[in-house]
C-alpha positions as CSV (number, residue, x, y, z in Angstrom):
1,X,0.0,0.0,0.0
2,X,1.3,3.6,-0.8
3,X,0.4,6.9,0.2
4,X,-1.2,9.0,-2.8
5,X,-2.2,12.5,-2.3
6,X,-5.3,14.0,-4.3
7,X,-6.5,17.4,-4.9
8,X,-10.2,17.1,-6.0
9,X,-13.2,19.1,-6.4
10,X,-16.7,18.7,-4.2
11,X,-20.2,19.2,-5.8
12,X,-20.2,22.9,-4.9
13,X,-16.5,23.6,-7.0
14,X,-14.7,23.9,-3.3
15,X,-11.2,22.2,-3.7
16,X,-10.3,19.6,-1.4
17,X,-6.9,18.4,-0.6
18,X,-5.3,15.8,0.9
19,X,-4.1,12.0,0.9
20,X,-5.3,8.0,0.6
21,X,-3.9,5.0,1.4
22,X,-4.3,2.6,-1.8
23,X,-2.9,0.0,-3.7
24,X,-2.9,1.9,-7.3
25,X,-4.2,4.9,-8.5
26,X,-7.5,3.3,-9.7
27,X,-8.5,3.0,-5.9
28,X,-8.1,6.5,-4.9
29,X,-10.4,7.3,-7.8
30,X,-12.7,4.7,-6.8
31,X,-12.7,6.2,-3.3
32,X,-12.7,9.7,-4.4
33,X,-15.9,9.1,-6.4
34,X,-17.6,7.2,-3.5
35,X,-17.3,10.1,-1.1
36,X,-18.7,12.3,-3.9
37,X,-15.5,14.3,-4.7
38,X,-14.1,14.5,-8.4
39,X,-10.6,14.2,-8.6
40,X,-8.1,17.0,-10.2
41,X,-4.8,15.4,-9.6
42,X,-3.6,12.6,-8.0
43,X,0.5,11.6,-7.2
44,X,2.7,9.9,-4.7
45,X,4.0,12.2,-2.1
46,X,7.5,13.3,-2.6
47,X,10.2,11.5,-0.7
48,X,11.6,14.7,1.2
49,X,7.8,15.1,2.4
50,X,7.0,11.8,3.5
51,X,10.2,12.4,5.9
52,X,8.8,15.7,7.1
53,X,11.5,17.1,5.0
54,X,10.5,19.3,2.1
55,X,13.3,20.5,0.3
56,X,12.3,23.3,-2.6
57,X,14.3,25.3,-5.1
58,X,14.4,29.0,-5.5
59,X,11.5,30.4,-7.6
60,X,12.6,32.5,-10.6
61,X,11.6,35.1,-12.1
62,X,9.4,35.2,-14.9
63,X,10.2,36.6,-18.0
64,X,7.1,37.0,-19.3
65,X,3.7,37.7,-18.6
66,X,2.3,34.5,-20.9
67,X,0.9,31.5,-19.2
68,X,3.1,28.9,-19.8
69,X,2.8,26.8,-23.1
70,X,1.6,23.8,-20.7
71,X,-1.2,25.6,-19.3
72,X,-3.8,25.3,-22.2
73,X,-3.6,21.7,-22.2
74,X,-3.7,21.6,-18.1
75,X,-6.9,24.0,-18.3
76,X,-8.6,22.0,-21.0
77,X,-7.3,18.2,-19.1
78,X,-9.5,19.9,-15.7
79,X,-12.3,21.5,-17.3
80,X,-13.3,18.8,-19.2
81,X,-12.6,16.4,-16.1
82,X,-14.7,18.7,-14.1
83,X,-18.0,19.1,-16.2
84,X,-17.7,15.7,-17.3
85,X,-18.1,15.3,-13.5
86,X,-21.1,17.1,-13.5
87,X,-20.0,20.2,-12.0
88,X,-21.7,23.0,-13.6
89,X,-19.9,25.5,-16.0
90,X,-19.7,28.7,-14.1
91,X,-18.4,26.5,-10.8
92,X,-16.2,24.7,-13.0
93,X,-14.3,27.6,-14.2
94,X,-14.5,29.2,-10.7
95,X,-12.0,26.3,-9.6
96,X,-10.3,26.8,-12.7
97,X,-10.0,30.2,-11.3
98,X,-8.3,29.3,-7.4
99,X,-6.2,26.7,-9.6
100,X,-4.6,28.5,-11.9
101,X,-1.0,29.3,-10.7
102,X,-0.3,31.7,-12.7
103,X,-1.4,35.5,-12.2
104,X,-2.0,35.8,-16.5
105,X,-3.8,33.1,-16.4
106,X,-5.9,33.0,-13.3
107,X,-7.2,36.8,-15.0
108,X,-7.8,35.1,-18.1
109,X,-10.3,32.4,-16.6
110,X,-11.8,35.0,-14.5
111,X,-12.9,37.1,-17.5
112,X,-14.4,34.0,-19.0
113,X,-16.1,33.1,-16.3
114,X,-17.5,36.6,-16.0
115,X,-18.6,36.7,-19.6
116,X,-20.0,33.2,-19.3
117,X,-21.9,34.5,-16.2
118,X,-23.5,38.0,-18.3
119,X,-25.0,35.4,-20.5
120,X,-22.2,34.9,-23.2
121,X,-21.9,31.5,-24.6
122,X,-18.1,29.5,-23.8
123,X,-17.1,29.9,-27.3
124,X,-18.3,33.5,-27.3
125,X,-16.3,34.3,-24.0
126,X,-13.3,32.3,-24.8
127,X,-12.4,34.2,-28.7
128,X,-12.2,37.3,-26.5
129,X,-8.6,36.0,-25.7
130,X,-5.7,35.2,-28.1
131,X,-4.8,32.6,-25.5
132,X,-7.2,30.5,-27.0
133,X,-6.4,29.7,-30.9
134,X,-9.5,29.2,-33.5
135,X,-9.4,25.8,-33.6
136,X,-10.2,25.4,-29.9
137,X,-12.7,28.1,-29.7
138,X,-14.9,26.6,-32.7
139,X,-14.6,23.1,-31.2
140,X,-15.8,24.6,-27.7
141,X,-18.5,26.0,-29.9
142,X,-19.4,22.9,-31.9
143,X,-19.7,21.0,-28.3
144,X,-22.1,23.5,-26.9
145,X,-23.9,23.8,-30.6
146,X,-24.1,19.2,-30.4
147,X,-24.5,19.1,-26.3
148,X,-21.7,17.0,-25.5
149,X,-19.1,20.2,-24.6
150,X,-17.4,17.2,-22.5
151,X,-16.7,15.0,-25.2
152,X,-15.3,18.1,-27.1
153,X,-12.6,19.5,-24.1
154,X,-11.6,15.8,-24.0
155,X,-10.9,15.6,-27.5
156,X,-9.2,18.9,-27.4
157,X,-7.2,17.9,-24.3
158,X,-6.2,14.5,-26.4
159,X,-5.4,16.7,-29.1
160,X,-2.9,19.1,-27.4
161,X,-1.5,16.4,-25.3
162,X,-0.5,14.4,-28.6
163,X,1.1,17.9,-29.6
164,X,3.2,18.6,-26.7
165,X,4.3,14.7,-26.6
166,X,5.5,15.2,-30.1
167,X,7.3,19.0,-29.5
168,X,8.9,17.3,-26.0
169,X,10.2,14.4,-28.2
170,X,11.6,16.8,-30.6
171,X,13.0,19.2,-28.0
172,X,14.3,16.3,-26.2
173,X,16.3,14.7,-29.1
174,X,17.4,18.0,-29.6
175,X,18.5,19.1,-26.4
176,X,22.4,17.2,-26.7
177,X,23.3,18.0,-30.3
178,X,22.4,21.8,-29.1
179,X,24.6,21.3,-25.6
180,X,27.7,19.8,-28.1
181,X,27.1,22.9,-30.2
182,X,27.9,25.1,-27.3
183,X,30.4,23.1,-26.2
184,X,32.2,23.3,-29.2
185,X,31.8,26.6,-29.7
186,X,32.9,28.2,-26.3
187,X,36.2,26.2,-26.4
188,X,36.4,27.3,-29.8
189,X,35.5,30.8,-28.3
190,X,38.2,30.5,-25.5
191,X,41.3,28.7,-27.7
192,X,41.0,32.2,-29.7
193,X,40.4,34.9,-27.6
194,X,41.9,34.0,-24.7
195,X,44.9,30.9,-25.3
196,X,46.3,32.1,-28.8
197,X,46.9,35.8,-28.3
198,X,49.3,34.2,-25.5
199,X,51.3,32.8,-28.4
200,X,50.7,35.8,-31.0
201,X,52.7,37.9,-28.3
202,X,55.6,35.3,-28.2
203,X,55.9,34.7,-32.4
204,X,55.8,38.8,-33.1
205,X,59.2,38.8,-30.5
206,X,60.6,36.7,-32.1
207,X,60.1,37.8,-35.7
208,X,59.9,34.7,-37.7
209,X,57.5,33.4,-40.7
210,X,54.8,31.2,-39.4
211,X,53.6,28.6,-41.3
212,X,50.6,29.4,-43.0
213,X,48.1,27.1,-40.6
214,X,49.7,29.2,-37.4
215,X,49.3,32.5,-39.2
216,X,45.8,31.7,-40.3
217,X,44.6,30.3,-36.7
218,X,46.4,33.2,-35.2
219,X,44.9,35.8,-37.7
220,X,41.2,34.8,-36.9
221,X,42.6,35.2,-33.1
222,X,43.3,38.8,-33.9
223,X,40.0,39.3,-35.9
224,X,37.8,38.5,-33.5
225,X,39.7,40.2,-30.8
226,X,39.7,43.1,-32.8
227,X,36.7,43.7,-35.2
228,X,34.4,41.7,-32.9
229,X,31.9,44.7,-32.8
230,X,31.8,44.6,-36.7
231,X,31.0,41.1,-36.2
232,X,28.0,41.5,-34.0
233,X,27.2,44.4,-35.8
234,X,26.7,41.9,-39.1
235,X,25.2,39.4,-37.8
236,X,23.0,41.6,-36.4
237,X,21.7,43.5,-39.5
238,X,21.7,40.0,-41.4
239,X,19.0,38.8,-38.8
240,X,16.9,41.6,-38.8
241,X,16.8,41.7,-42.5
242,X,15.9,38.2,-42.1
243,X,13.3,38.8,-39.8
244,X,11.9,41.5,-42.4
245,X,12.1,39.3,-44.9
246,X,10.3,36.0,-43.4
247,X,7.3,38.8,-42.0
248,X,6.6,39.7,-46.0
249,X,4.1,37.2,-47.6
250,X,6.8,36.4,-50.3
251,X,9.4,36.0,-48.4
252,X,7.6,33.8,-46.1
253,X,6.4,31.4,-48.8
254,X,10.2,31.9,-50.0
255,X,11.6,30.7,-46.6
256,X,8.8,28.0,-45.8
257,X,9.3,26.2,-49.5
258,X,13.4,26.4,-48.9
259,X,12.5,24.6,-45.6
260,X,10.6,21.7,-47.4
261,X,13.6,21.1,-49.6
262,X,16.3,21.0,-47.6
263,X,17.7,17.5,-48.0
264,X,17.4,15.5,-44.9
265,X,15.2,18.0,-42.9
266,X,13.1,19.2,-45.3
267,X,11.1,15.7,-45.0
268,X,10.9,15.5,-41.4
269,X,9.5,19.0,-41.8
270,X,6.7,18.1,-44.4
271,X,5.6,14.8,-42.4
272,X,5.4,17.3,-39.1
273,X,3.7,19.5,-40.8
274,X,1.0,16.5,-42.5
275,X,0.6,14.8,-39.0
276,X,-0.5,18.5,-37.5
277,X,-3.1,19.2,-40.3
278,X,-4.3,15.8,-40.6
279,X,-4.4,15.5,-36.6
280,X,-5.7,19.3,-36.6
281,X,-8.5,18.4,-39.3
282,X,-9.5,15.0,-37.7
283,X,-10.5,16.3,-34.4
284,X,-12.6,19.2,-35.8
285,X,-14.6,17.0,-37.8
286,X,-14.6,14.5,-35.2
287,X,-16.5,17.1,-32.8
288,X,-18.4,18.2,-35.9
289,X,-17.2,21.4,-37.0
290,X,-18.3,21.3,-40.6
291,X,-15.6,20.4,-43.7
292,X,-15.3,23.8,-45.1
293,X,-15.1,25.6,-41.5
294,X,-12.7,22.8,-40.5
295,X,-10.1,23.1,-43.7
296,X,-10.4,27.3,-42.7
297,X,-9.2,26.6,-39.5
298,X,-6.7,24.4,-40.7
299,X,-5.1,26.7,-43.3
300,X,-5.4,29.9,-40.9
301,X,-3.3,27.8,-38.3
302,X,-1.1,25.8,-40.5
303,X,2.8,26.6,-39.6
304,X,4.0,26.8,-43.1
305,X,2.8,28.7,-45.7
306,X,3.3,26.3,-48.7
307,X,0.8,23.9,-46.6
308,X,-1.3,26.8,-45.9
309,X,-1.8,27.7,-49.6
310,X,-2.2,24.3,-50.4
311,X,-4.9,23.7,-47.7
312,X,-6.7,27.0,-49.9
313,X,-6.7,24.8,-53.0
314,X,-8.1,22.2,-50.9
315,X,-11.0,24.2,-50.0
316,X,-12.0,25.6,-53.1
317,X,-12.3,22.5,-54.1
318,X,-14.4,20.9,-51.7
319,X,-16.3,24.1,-52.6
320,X,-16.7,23.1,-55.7
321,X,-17.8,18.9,-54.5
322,X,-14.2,17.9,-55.6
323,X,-13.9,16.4,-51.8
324,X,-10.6,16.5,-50.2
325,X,-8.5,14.2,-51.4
326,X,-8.3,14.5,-55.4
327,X,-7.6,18.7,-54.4
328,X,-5.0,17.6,-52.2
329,X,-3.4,15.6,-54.7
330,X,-3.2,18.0,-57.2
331,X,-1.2,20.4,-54.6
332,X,2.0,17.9,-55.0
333,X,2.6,19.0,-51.4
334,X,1.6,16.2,-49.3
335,X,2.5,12.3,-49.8
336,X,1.0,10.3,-51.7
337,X,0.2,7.7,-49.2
338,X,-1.6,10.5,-47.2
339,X,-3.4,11.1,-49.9
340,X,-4.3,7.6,-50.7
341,X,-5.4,7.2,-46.7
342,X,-7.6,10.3,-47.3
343,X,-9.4,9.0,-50.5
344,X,-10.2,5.5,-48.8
345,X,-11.4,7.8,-45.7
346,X,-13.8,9.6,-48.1
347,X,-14.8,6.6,-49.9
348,X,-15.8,4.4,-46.7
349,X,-17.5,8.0,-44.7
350,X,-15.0,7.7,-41.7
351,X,-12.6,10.5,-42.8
352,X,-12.1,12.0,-39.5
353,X,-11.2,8.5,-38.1
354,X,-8.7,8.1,-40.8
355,X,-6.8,11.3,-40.7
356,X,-5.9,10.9,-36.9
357,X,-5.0,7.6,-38.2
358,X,-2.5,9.8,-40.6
359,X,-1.0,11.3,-37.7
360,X,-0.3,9.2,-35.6
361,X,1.9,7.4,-38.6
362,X,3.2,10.7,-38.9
363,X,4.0,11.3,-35.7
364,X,6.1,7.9,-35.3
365,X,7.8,8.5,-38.1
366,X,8.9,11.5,-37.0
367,X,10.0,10.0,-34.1
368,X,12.0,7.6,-35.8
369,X,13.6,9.9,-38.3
370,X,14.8,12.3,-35.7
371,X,15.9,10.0,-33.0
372,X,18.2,8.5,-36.5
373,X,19.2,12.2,-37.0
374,X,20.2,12.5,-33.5
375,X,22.5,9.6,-33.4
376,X,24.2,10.2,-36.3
377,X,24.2,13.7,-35.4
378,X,26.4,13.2,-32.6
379,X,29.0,11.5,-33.1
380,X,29.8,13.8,-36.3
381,X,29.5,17.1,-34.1
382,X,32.0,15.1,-31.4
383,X,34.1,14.6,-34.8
384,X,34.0,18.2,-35.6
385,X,34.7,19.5,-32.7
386,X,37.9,17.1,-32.2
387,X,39.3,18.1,-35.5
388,X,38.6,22.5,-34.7
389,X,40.5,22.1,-31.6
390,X,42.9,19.3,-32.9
391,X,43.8,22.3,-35.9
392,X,44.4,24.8,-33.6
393,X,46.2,23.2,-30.8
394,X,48.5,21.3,-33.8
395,X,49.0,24.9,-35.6
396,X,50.2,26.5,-32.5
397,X,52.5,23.1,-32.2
398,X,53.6,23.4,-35.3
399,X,54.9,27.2,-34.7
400,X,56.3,26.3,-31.4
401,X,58.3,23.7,-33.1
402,X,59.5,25.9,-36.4
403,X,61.3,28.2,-33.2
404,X,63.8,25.5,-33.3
405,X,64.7,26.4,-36.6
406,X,66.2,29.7,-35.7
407,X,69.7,30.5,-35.7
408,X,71.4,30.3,-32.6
């Protein structure tokens, strides 16, 4: 038996706390529901505690005033765990309310639950706020159009948890090639700055010819030493004229298309960007948002703009009783085994079933094709790095032992 402890909600929205003695997590539910409460979150107590010791770190400050990106799937995961509970609306967003840790946040519920309270339907109160994108404010509105708004937050919450699993995955394979890139470049960083001028100082005393590998190694030393305001200064103007650039409509489309045909990445990219539409798209229809609203919500959220203006042919095609997948094959954007999974979706009247079928093979591919990347990533980034510092250290050898060379 282990000790859980629980936060849950009564039948009047007051949050209770506190812990349960239980063999799994099943039986705390169990419990919780027997003594009428609906349970929020449930967890095995923290070592330190269960000592009496609690051991926290420092809070830091925050940087912004933005819920974090968790917090939408966290509000959506309760909500629809609380009405589906049977907690009224207003009372459910109330405890939404005295949850919400953060101060953004905790104003942003309160508003809603102020407009939902002067009469304004959810979907109504919620696209007052940016924090909630189109897609979940006409799926909240499709759920209270249909009656089952529970279904529809729990569809949403499956929807944004499949999201985040897939963005942790990436940031997670990510996360060591980006810490060797550092690595590399801040003993890179130190060798020149710091090591070589060291050296430089010695070789100009002594007046001698370097050979060309010293005298290039050491000439970079000097350059950043020296001009390293010219540098910053570049590099500066070359990203905000990128950042102009990409903010144009052309240059967008320019940047988004060079993305999708990049060798290597530019697939990962496209199947990303599939398993998000075809995930996105699913899930509307699923909670019955109709087909043409659905594919406008898809191309005004889609990432990339070559999808997006393909998702635009899409539409004016189903406009026109083309369906979806003959349009989308016409694009010469998306796979043709997408497309194929689309027709047969349309043929047999289970579309929505069939594109969150799509992204989910998506997603594990992308999985697969980045934890690949990763490992053959590393190793060749350990490589590089060997042979940067390898040059410099054996340039600066080399130098050292052309001194033996002068007359005595």
């Amino acid at each position: 038996m282990a000790q859980f402890q629980y936060r849950a909600v009564d039948a009047e929205g007051k949050v209770v706390e506190g812990t349960i003695e239980a063999a799994e997590v099943a039986a705390v539910v169990a419990r919780l529901h027997d003594r009428g409460l609906i349970p929020m979150r449930i967890g095995a107590p923290a070592a330190g505690k269960a000592r009496g010791l609690r051991m926290t770190l420092p809070a830091l400050p925050r940087l912004t005033r933005r819920p974090p990106a968790r917090s939408l799937l966290t509000l959506t995961q309760s909500l629809a765990v609380l009405l589906a509970g049977g907690l009224p609306l207003d009372r459910s967003l109330a405890t939404l309310q005295e949850l919400a840790d953060h101060p953004e946040l905790r104003r942003i519920v309160g508003e809603v639950l102020h407009a939902v309270k002067g009469g304004k339907s959810l979907a109504e109160a919620l696209a007052q706020h940016k924090f909630f994108p189109p897609l979940y404010v006409n799926m909240v509105r499709a759920g209270e159009i249909g009656g089952f708004l529970d279904a529809a937050l729990q569809r949403l919450a499956e929807y944004l948890e499949r999201g985040q699993a897939l963005r942790d995955d990436v940031r997670a394979a990510l996360t060591y090639p980006a810490l060797l890139t550092v690595a590399m470049g801040g003993s890179m960083l130190i060798l020149l700055v710091y090591v070589l001028p060291k050296f430089s100082a010695l070789f100009a005393d002594l007046g001698r010819s370097l050979p060309w590998s010293a005298a290039l190694v050491l000439a970079v030393s000097d350059a950043i030493r020296g001009y390293w305001w010219a540098g910053l200064l570049v590099l500066g103007g070359g990203v905000a004229a990128f950042r102009y650039s990409v903010r144009t409509p052309r240059g967008r489309y320019a940047w988004d298309q060079w993305k999708l045909r990049l060798v290597g990445v530019g697939t990962v990219l496209r199947k990303m960007e599939v398993a998000s539409l075809a995930r996105t798209l699913g899930t509307l229809l699923k909670s019955g948002v109709p087909m043409m609203q659905a594919l406008g919500i898809v191309k005004e959220i889609a990432g990339n703009q070559v999808i997006a203006r393909a998702v635009g042919e899409v539409e004016v095609g189903a406009r026109e009783g083309a369906g979806v997948a003959e349009p989308l094959a016409r694009t010469g954007v998306f796979p043709q085994l997408a497309v194929q999974m689309i027709a047969v979706g349309e043929e047999t009247g289970r579309l929505d079933e069939m594109l969150l079928r799509i992204a989910e093979h998506y997603d594990r591919d992308v999985r697969v094709a980045i934890a690949q990347f990763t490992r053959l990533l590393e190793p060749v980034m350990i490589v590089v790095m060997g042979v940067g510092v390898g040059f410099v250290v054996m340039s600066m050898l080399s130098a050292i032992f052309s001194v033996n060379d002068l007359p005595m």
